[in-house]
C-alpha positions as CSV (number, residue, x, y, z in Angstrom):
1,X,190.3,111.0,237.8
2,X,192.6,107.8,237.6
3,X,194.1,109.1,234.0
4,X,195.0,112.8,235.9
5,X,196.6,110.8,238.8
6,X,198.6,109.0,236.2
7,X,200.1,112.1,233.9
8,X,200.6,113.4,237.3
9,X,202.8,110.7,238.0
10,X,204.3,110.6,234.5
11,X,205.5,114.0,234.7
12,X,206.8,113.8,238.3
13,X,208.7,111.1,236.8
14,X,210.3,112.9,233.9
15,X,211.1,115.7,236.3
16,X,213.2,113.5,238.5
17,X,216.7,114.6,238.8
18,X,219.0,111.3,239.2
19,X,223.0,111.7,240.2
20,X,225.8,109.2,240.6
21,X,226.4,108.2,244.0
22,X,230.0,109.5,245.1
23,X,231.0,106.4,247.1
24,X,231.1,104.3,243.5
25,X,234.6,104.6,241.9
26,X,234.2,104.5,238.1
27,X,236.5,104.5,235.2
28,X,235.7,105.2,231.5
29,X,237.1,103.0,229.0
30,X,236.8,104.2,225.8
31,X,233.1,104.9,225.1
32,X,232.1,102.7,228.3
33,X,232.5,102.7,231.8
34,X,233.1,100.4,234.8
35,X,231.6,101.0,237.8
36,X,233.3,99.9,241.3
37,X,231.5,99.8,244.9
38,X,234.5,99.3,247.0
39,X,232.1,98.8,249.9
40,X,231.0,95.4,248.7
41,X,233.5,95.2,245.7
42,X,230.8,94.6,242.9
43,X,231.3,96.0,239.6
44,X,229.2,97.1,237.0
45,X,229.5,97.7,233.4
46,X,228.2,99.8,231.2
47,X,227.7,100.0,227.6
48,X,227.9,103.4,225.5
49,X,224.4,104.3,226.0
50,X,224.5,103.7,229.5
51,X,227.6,105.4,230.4
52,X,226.3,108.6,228.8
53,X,223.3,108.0,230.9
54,X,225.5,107.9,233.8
55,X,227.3,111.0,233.2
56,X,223.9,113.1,233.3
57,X,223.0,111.5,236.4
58,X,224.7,115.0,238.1
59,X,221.6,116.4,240.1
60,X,220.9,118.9,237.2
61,X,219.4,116.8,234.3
62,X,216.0,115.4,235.1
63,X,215.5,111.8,233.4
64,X,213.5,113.8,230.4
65,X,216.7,116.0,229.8
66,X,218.5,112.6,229.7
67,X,216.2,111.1,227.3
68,X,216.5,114.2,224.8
69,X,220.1,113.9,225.2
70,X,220.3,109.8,223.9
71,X,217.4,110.9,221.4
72,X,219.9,113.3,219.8
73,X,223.4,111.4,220.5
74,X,222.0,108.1,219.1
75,X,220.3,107.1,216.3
76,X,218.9,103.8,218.3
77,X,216.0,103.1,215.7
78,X,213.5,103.4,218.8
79,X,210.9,105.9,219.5
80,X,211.5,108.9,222.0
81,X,208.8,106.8,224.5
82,X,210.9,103.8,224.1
83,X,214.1,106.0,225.3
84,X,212.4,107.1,227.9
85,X,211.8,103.8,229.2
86,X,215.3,102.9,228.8
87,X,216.7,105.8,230.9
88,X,214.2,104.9,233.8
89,X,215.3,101.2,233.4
90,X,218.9,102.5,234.0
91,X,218.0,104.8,237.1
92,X,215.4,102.3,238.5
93,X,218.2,99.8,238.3
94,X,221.0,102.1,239.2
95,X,219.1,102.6,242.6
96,X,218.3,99.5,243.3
97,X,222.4,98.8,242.9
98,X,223.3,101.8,244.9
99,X,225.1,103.3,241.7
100,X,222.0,106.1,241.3
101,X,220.6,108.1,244.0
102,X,217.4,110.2,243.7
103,X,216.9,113.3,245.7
104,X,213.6,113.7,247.6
């Protein structure tokens, strides 16, 4: 019963549909982006994977479309799991920060 609870919870996962929060003000710079929260005045940076990452946070691509997307876009020499991983890192992060929310 614990392992369907779990593939439950993977796929809920991969179905989550991240987006930027609109009260960051963010710049790209080439092939990476800086991120500014004028409400505290941090700033983030973010490398080339993780500023195409950002841009798909829009509400419409769910965190497996964002994988698929860096799977094809980048040869990174990791596995598609390993991806995966990375893009929740980001979002997990990116919430934490404020950058990313996640719709309920």
């Amino acid at each position: 019963m614990a392992e369907t609870s779990s593939i439950n919870s993977t796929v809920a996962v991969a179905a989550t549909k991240p987006r930027r929060n609109p009260g960051f003000i963010w710049r790209k710079m080439g092939a990476e982006a800086v991120l500014f929260n004028p409400s505290n005045n941090e700033t983030y940076m973010l490398n080339q994977t993780a500023t195409v990452i950002w841009e798909l946070c829009d509400d419409a691509h769910s965190l497996e479309d964002i994988a698929d997307a860096i799977a094809e876009r980048f040869d990174t020499g990791k596995g598609r799991e390993k991806i995966f991983q990375d893009v929740v890192t980001f979002v997990t992060e990116g919430e934490r920060s404020g950058y990313i929310l996640i719709s309920d």
